[in-house]
Each structure stands twice: as structure tokens, then as C-alpha cells.
C-alpha positions as CSV (number, residue, x, y, z in Angstrom):
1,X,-62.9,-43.1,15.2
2,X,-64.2,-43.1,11.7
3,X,-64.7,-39.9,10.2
4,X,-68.2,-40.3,9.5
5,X,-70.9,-42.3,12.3
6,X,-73.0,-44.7,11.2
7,X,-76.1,-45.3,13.6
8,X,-78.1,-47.1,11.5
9,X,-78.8,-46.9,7.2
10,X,-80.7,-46.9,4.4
11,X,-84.0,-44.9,3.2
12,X,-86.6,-42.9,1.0
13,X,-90.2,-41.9,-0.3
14,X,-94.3,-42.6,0.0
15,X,-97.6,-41.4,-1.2
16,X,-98.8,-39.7,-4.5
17,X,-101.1,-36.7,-3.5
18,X,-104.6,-38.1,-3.7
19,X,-108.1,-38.1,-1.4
20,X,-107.7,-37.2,2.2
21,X,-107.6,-40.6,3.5
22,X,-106.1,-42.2,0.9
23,X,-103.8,-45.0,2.3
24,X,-99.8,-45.1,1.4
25,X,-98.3,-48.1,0.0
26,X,-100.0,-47.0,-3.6
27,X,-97.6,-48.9,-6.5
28,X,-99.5,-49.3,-10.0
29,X,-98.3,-48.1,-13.0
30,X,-100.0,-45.3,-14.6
31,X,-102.3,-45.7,-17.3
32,X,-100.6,-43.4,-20.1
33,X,-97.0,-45.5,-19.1
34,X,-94.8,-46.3,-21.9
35,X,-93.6,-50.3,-22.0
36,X,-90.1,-50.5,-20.1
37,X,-87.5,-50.8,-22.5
38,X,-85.0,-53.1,-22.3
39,X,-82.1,-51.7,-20.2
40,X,-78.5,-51.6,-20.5
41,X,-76.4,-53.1,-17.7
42,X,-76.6,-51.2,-14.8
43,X,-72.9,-51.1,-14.1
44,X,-72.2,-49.2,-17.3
45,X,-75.1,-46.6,-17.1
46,X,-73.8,-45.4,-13.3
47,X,-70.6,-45.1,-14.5
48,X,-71.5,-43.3,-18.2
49,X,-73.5,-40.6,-16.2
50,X,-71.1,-40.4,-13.5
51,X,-68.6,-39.6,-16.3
52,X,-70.8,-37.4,-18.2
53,X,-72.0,-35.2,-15.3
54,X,-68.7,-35.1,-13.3
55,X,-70.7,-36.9,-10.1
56,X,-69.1,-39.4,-7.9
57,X,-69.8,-42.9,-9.5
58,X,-70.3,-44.6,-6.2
59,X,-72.2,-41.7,-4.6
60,X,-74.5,-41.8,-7.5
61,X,-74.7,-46.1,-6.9
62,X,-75.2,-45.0,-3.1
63,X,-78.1,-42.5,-3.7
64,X,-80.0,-44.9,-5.9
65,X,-79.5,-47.9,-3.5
66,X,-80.8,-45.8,-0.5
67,X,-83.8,-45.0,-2.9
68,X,-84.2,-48.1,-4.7
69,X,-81.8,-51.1,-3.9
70,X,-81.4,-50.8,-7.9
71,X,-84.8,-51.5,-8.9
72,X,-86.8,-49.7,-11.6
73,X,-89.9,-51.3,-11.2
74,X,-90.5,-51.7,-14.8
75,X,-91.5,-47.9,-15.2
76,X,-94.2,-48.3,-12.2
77,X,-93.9,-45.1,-9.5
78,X,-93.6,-44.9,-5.7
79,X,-96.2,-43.9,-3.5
80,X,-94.7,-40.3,-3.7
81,X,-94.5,-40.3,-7.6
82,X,-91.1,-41.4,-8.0
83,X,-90.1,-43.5,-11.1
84,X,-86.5,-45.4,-12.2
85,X,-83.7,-46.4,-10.2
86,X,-83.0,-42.9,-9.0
87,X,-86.1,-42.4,-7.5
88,X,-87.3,-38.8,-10.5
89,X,-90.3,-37.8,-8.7
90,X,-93.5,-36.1,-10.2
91,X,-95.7,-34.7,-7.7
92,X,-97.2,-31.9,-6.8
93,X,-94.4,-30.1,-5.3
94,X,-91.7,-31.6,-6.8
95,X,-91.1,-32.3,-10.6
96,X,-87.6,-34.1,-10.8
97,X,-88.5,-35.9,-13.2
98,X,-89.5,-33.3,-16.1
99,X,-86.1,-31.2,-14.4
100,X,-84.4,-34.4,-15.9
101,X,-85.8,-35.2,-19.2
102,X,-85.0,-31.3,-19.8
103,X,-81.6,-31.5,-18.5
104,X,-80.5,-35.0,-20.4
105,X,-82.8,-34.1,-24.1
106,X,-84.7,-37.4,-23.4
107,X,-88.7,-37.7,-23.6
108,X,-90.2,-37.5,-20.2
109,X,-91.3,-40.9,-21.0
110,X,-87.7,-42.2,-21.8
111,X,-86.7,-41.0,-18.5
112,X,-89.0,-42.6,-16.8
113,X,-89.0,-46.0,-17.8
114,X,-85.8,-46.6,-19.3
115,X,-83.0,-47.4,-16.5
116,X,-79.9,-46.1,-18.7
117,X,-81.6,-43.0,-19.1
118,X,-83.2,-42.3,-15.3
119,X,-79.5,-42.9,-14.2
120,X,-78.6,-40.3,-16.6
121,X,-81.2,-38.5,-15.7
122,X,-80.3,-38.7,-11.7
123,X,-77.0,-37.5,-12.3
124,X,-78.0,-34.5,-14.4
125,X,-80.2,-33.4,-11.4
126,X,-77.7,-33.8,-8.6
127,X,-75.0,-31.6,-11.0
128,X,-77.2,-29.0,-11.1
129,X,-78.3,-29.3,-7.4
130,X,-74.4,-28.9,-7.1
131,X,-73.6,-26.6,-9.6
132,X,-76.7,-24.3,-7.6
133,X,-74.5,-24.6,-4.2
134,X,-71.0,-23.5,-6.2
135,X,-68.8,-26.7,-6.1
136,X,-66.2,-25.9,-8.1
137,X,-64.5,-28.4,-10.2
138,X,-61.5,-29.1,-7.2
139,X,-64.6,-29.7,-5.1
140,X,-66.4,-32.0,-6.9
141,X,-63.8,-34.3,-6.9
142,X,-64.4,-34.2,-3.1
143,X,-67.0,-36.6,-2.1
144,X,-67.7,-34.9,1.2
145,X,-68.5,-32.1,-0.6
146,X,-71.4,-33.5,-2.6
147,X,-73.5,-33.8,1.1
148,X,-75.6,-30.6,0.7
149,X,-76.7,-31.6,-2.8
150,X,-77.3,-35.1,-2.0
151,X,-79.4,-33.4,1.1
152,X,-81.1,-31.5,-1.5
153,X,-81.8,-34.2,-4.3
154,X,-84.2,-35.3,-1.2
155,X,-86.4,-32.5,-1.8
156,X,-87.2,-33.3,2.0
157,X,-89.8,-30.9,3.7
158,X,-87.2,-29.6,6.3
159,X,-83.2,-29.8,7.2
160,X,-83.8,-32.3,9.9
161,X,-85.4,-35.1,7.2
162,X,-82.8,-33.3,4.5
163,X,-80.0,-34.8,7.1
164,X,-81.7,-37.9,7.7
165,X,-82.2,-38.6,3.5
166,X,-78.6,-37.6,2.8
167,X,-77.0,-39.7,6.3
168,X,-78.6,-42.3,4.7
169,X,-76.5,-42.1,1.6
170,X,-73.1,-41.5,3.6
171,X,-74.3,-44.3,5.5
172,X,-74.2,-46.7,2.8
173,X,-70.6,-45.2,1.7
174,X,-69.0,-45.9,4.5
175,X,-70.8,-49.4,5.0
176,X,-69.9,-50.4,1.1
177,X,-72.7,-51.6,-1.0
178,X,-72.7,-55.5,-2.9
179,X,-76.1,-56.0,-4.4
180,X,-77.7,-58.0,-7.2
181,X,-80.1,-56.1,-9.6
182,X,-83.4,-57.8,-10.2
183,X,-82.1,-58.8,-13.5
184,X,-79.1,-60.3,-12.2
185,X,-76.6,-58.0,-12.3
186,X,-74.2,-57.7,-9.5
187,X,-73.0,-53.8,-8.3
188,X,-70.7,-53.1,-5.8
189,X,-69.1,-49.9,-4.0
190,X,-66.1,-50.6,-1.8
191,X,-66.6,-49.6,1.6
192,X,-64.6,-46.1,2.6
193,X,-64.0,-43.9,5.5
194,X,-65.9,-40.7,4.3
195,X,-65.8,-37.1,6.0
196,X,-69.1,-35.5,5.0
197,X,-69.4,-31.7,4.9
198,X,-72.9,-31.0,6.0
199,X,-72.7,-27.5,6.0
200,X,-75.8,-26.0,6.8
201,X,-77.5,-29.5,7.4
202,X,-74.8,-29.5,10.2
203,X,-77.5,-27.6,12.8
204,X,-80.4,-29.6,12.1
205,X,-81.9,-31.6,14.3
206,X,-80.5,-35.6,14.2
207,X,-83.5,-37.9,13.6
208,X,-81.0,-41.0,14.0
209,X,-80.2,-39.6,17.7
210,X,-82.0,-41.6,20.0
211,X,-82.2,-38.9,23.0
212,X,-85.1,-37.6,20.0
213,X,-87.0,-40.7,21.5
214,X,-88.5,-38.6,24.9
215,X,-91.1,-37.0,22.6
216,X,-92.6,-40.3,21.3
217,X,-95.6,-42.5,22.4
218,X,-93.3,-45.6,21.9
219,X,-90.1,-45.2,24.3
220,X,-87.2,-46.4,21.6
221,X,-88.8,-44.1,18.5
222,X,-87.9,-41.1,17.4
223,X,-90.0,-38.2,16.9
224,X,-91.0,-36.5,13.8
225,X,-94.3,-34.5,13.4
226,X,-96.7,-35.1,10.1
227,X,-97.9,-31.9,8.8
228,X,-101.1,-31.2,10.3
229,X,-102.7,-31.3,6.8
230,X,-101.9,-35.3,7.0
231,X,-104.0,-36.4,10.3
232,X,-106.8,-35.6,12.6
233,X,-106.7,-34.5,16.0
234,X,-108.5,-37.0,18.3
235,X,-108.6,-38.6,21.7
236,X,-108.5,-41.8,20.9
237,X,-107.5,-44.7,23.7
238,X,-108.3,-48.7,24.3
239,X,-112.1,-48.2,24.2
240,X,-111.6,-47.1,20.2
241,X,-108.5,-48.6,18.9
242,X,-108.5,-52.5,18.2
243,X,-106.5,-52.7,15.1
244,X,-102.8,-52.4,13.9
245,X,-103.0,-52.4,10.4
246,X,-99.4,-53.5,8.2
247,X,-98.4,-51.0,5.5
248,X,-95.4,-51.3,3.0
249,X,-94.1,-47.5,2.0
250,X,-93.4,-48.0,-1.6
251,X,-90.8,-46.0,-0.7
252,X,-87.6,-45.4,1.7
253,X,-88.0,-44.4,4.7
254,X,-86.3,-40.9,5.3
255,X,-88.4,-40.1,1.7
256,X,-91.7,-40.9,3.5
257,X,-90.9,-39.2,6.8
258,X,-90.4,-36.1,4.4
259,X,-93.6,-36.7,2.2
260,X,-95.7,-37.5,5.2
261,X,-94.6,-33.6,6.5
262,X,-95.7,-32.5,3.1
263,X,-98.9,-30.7,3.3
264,X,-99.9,-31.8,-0.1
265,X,-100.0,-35.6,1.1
266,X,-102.9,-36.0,2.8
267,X,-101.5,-39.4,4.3
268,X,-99.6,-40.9,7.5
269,X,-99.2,-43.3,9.2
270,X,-98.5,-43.6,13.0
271,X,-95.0,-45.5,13.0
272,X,-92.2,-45.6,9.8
273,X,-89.6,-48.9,10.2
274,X,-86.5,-48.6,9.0
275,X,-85.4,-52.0,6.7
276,X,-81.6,-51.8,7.3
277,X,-81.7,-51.9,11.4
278,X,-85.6,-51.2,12.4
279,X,-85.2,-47.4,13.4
280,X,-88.3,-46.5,14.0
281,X,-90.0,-43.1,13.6
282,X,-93.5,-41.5,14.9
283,X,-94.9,-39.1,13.2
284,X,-98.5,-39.1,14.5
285,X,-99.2,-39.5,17.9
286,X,-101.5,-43.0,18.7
287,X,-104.6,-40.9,20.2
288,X,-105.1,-38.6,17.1
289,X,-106.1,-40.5,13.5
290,X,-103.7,-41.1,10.5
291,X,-104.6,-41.6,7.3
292,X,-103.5,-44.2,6.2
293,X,-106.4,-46.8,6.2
294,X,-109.4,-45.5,4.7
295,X,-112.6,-46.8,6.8
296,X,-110.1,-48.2,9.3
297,X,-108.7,-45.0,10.2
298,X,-110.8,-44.0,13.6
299,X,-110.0,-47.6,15.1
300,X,-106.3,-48.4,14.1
301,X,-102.7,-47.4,14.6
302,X,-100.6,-47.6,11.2
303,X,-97.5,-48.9,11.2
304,X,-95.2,-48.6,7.8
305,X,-92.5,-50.4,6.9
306,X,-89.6,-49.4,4.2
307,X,-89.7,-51.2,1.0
308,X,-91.8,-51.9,-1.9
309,X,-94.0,-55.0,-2.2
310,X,-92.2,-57.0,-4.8
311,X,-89.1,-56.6,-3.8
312,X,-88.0,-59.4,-0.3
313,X,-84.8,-57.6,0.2
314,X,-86.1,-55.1,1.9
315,X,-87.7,-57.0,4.7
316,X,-85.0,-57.8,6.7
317,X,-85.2,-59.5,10.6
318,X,-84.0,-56.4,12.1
319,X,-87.4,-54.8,10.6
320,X,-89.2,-57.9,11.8
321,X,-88.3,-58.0,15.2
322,X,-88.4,-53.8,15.9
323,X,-92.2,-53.9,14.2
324,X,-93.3,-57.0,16.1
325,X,-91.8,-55.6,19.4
326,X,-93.4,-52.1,18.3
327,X,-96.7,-54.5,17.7
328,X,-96.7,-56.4,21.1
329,X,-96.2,-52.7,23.0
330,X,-99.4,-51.0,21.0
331,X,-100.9,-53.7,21.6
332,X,-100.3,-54.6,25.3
333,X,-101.1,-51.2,25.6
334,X,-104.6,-51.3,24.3
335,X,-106.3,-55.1,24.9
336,X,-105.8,-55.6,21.3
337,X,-105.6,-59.2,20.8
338,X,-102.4,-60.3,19.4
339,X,-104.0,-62.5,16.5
340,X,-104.1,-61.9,12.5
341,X,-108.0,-60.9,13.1
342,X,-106.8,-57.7,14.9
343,X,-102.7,-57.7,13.3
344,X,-103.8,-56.8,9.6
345,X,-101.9,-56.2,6.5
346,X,-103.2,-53.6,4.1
347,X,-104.7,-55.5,2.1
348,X,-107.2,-56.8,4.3
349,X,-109.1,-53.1,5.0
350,X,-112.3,-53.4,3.8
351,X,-112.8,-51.9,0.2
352,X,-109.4,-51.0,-0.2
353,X,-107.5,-51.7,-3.4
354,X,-104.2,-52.2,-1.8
355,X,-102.1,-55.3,-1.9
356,X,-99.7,-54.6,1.0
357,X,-97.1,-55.9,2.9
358,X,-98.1,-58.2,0.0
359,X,-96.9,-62.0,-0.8
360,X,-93.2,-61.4,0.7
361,X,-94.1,-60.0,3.9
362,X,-93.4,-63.5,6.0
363,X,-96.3,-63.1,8.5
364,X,-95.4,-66.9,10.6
365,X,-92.1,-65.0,11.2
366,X,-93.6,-61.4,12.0
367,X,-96.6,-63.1,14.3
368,X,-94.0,-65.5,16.4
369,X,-92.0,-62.5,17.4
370,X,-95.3,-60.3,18.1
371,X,-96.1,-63.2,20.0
372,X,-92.8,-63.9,22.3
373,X,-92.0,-66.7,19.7
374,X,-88.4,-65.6,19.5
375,X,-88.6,-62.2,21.2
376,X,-85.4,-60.6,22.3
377,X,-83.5,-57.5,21.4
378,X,-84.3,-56.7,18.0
379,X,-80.6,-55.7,17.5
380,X,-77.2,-57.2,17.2
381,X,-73.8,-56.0,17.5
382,X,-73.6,-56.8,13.7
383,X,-76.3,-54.5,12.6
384,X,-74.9,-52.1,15.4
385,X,-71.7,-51.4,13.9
386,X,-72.6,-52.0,10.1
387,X,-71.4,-53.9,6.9
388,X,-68.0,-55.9,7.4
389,X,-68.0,-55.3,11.7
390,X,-67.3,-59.2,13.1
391,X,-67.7,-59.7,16.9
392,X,-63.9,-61.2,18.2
393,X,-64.6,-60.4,21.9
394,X,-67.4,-60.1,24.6
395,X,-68.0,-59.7,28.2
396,X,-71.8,-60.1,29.5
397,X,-72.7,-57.4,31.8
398,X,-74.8,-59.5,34.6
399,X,-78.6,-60.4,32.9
400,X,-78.9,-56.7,32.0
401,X,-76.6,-57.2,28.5
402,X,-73.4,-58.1,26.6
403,X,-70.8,-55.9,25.3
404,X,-69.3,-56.7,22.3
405,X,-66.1,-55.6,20.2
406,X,-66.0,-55.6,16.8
407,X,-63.6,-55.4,14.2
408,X,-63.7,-54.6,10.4
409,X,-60.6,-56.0,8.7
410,X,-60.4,-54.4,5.7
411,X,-60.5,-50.8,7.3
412,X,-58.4,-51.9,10.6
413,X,-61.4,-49.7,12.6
414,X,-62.7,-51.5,15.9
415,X,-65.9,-50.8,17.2
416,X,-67.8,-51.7,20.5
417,X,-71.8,-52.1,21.1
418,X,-73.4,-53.1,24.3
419,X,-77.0,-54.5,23.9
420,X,-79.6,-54.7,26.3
421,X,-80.8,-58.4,27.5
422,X,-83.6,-56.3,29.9
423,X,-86.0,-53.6,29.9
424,X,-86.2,-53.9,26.1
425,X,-88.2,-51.1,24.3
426,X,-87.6,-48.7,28.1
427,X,-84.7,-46.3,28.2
428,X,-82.0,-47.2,30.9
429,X,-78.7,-46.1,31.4
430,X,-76.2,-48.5,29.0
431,X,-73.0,-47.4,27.6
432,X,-70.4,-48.3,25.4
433,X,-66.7,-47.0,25.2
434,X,-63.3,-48.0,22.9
435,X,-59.6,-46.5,23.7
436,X,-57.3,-46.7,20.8
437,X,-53.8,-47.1,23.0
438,X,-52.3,-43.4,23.1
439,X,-55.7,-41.8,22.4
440,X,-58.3,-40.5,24.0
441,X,-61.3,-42.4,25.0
442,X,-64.7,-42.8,22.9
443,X,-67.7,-42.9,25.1
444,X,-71.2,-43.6,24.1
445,X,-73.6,-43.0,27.1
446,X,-77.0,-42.3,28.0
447,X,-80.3,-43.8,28.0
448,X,-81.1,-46.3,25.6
449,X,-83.8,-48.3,24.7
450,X,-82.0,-51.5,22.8
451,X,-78.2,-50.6,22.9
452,X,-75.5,-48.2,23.4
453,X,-72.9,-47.5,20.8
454,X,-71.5,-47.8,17.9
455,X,-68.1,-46.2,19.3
456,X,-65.4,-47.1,16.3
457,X,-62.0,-45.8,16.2
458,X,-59.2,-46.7,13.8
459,X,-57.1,-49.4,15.6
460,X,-54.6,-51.1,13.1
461,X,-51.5,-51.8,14.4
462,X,-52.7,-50.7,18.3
463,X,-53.8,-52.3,21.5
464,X,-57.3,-51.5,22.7
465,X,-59.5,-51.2,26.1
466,X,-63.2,-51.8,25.4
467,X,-66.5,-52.2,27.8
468,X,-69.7,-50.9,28.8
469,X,-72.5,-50.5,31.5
470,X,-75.9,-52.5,31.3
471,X,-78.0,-52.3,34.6
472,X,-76.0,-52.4,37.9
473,X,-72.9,-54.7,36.0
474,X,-69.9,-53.0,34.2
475,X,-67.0,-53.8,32.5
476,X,-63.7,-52.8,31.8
477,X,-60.6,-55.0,30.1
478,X,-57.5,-54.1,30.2
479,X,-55.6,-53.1,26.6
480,X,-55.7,-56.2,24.3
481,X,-56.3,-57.4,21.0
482,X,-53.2,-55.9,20.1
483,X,-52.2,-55.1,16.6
């Protein structure tokens, strides 16, 4: 089995500190903002910085693609006040951003707005977050070791968000990254098998673990608590809720989990969506009131989505289909009519200055699935196992599911998913299991609410026995696939 487990991917941010029910998804530039400079290739400012501050080049790519996906927004900040590439945040609990224009010598404005020199920036900050845990030069060189700083470059509110923000980044290691900037660019980071040393981040609670979910409202979501500062109390049920309301983070998603426990926020939202594979988080329970759309607050549940506006490649059909299945169950739940009179984006709150999900939000695609268009599990055994998995055998497990085996040719690692076909959205038993010839079986088991697995072990060169358990139906090959 790979050193380090990939459940899902990607993440980070929301929500400068503003009135008490001031909505998320805020993206403007500020007034006082210098012009975005032109910037130097991408490419060559990760790997100057890396250079310069003795960080990991692809780590550093890594972090700024879980923040990011490599986009600056021309100088323009996050909902939680975070500018460039690398995601330098100014709020009021976290100054990043000044921490790196005195680190680098650059104007606070330079770092801000000027790609080559946020990078540089990013790089100076994660040394010294290093440097402050002790890594020597020998463990520098390490890339395992960076995983407490990484955790801490965050600046999440608590370990369990700390683990989730720097997961993400391992996740993206071991998946490989192949991107294209917005100004056309193309970076890459090959794929690895990475043992991360979490240290102390090692205890803390798993947010990706879906035996979190028991705590939430909706079955398949985890549980993660806003800070009390960030919602109202209520006792809210059908008779007062008739809206679902559409919000983009401007942000990742392991950053907003983190600002929305942030007393200083004074926003939430109900429901976070992961972009890389729809994880979905709660962080306010549906009868008590988010903030998160001003005079639609009392009368709405709030679901976020990972992203930024202007950028499509964050909304991906695995975030489609996990909202719009997310959507259907709220709203099942409630008598809310499944229509775009009662479905809103952001942008249609009265009196609200917000532009969200915005013009790349695809709402024909996002309505059909609400609406059983093409409904089905919002998962497959792709997005299961991650970047470079193929599916070269299956078995289907009665009506209740399929397993699948995957294999990723340019690590020889095998890995085996088994996803639902029925009672979508409810925990059941499924399980999932891979035995590398000679070893010792890998067993993933329990109750899930879309699939079981991944389970990946390193198989080059060996024979393998593979299945899984949907419903009443099993299965169990005998060792193939050899070599």
C-alpha cells in the first residue's frame, strides 16, 4: 500500500472579516491595489524561490495549487484576505502577507500583486514556519518532513483543519499535478509515493474520515463545527426554510472550513463542497442560521462550493453531482420546490452585491442532476483512487454496486473501490479489500454512504486478489492480473 492515503484532494480559504451577516464568496480588488505587474513565467519563479529558500520545488507548486490552481487573480484577494498564487493572507488574525514582504525586502504591494514575488514570498514564509519547528538542513531535504509546516502555513483554527489543509497538499503529491496557468503556461509535478511525517497533526481528528459523518444533518458529510461567533442558534424546520442559496468560497475548501471556525469571521455557511471529488463538510447545523446570505439568512440553508468565480476549473462533475444530490436531500427534506425560484445562486439575494457561482457555474447541468436528470452515485472508481488510477477489472455486486480494480502504471500500485448503485447518500455496510500475493490483506470496511475504499498496495511484478461487499452480494477472485 502506498505510503501515504489519498481519500479525496484539494483545498483552501473564505471570507474577509466584515458585518455579521456578511455573505462569503466576497472577490473585489481593493481600492488602494497597485496594477498587477506583468509576471515572469511561473515555472521559473517556483523553482528560483524553491532554490533560494531551500523548500521543496514541487511541495511549494503543490501548496499553491491546493490554494490556487496557479492563479493570482490579478492582485484581487480571497474571501479570507488572501492575495497571489500562494494564497499571503491579511486579516485580522493572520498577516502572511506583511510576514512576507518583510522576509523577501519587497513592498507589501510587490508582494501582493506581482506573481514572481508572492511565490517568493510563499517560500520565505514556509522556511521560517520550518526553520520555527527545527528542520535541519538533512531534514529539509526530506519532503515528509516539511508536513507540520505546510500544516502550519494553513494558519487553520485547530489541528483537525491544520491536517485537513496540509492532506490536501500531500494529496496532490502523490496524485501528480499537470496544469495550465491562466496565461498559458503549463506546470507540472510528477506524481510520487510520499511518507508524510505528521507529527503532532498525527492525533487530530481526520476530517476526510467518513465514520466523522454520524454527527452530521446530511448522512455522507462530515462534521465540523463553526465558531459560535459565525451563526445563530435557531429552530428552524420546513415551515421556515424554502431556499437553498448557491455560494462560490473564493477560496479552498480546508481554508474556509478553518476561517469559518475563526471567531473573527462572522460568516458560514451550512455545507462546504469539495471541487476535486465533492467531500462535503457541515459546519452549521440546518435548524440554526448561517450567515452567509444577508436578508435570506432566517429562510435558507447555504451551501458553498470550492473555487473562485472566474476560474471553470474548479467546478468539476464530482462537485456537481455531490451538491445536487446534497440539494435534492435538503430539499426533499423540507417541501422546497426543486426549481431555480427556490435553488438560488448568490447573486440573486436581494440587495446583495455578490456575483456568485457567477457566469461559469453551469446551472442546466447542476439543475438536471438536482432533478434526477442524470442522478447516480456522484463518485467513480477514477476519482476514488486519484490522478493516473485506470479501471482494468470489475465484478458488480448484485444491484447494490460494482467493485472495481484499478491500476496506475507509472507507480505499478493497484487499487480497488466498490461504489454503491443503492441507498445513495445512507450509510450501509460496503467494503473493499486488495492482497498483494505474499502479503497481507488491505481491508477497507464500514459504513459508507457512496463507496468503500481506496485500498492501494504496490503490485508490480505480483498477482493479486481483489473484491468487496455491497448490500447482501460479495465478491472474491481468485489471484490474477499477474505481473
Amino acid at each position: 500500500m502506498m505510503a501515504f492515503r489519498v481519500r479525496r484532494s484539494h483545498r483552501l480559504a473564505v471570507a474577509l472579516a466584515g458585518l455579521l451577516a456578511a455573505p462569503v464568496c466576497l472577490f473585489g480588488a481593493p481600492a488602494n491595489a497597485a496594477p498587477a505587474a506583468p509576471a515572469d513565467p511561473l515555472g521559473g519563479a517556483f523553482s528560483g524561490a524553491a532554490a533560494r529558500y531551500e523548500v521543496p520545488r514541487d511541495l511549494l507548486v503543490a501548496l499553491a495549487y491546493a490554494e490556487t490552481h496557479l492563479d493570482g487573480h490579478d492582485g484581487a484577494p480571497s474571501a479570507s484576505g488572501g492575495y497571489g498564487v500562494m494564497h499571503l493572507v491579511t486579516n485580522p488574525t493572520r498577516h502572511t502577507l506583511e510576514q512576507a514582504a518583510a522576509l523577501t525586502g519587497r513592498p507589501v504591494a510587490a508582494v501582493r500583486s506581482d506573481s514572481a514575488a508572492n511565490i517568493a514570498g510563499g517560500a520565505a514564509v514556509l522556511r521560517a514556519e520550518a526553520d520555527g519547528l527545527g528542520l535541519r538542513a538533512a531534514d529539509r531535504r526530506d519532503i515528509g518532513r516539511w508536513y507540520s509546516a505546510v500544516a502550519r502555513y494553513g494558519g487553520a483554527a485547530n489541528p483537525s483543519s491544520a491536517r485537513l489543509y496540509a492532506d490536501t497538499v500531500y494529496d496532490l503529491l502523490g496524485a501528480g499535478i499537470h496544469t495550465v496557468t491562466p496565461r498559458g503556461e503549463t506546470v507540472d509535478v510528477q506524481a510520487r509515493t510520499v511518507d508524510p511525517d505528521r507529527g503532532a497533526y498525527a492525533d487530530a481528528p481526520d476530517l476526510n474520515a467518513p465514520r466523522l459523518a454520524a454527527a452530521a444533518d446530511y448522512p455522507s458529510a462530515h462534521w465540523a463545527a463553526a465558531s459560535t461567533s459565525n451563526y445563530r442558534v435557531g429552530s428552524r424546520g420546513a415551515s421556515t426554510i424554502d431556499r437553498i442559496v448557491i455560494h462560490v468560497m473564493q477560496g479552498s475548501y480546508a481554508g474556509t472550513i478553518s476561517w469559518f471556525q475563526n471567531p473573527s469571521a462572522k460568516v458560514s455557511a451550512h455545507y462546504l463542497v469539495r471541487s476535486s471529488d465533492g467531500d462535503i463538510t457541515q459546519m452549521v447545523r440546518e435548524k440554526d442560521v448561517a450567515y452567509h446570505a444577508t436578508v435570506y439568512n432566517d429562510r435558507s440553508v447555504g451551501i458553498e462550493h470550492e473555487g473562485y468565480v472566474n476560474d471553470a476549473s474548479w467546478f468539476t462533475d464530482a462537485m456537481y453531482r455531490s451538491s445536487a444530490a446534497l440539494t435534492r436531500y435538503v430539499a426533499d427534506k423540507y417541501g422546497i420546490p426543486k426549481d431555480r425560484t427556490h435553488i438560488i445562486g448568490h447573486a440573486q439575494v436581494p440587495g446583495t452585491d455578490h456575483t456568485d457561482p457567477g457566469p461559469n457555474w453551469n446551472w442546466t447541468k447542476y439543475m438536471q442532476y438536482v432533478t434526477g436528470g442524470s442522478g447516480g452515485n456522484p463518485y467513480t472508481p477514477e476519482q476514488v483512487c486519484g490522478t493516473g488510477y485506470s479501471v482494468i477489472d470489475s465484478a458488480a455486486l448484485g444491484t447494490s454496486g460494482t467493485v472495481y480494480l484499478l491500476y496506475d502504471t507509472s507507480s505499478g500500485r493497484n487499487c480497488v473501490a466498490t461504489i454503491k448503485s443503492t441507498s445513495l447518500g445512507t450509510a450501509t455496510a460496503t467494503s473493499a479489500y486488495l492482497e498483494v500475493q505474499g502479503s497481507t490483506r488491505i481491508t477497507d470496511s464500514g459504513d459508507f454512504a457512496y463507496y468503500a475504499g481506496p485500498v492501494r498496495a504496490s503490485a508490480a511484478d505480483k498477482c493479486v486478489k481483489w473484491g468487496g461487499k455491497a448490500g447482501s452480494s460479495t465478491y472474491d477472485s481468485p489471484f490474477e492480473h499477474c505481473g
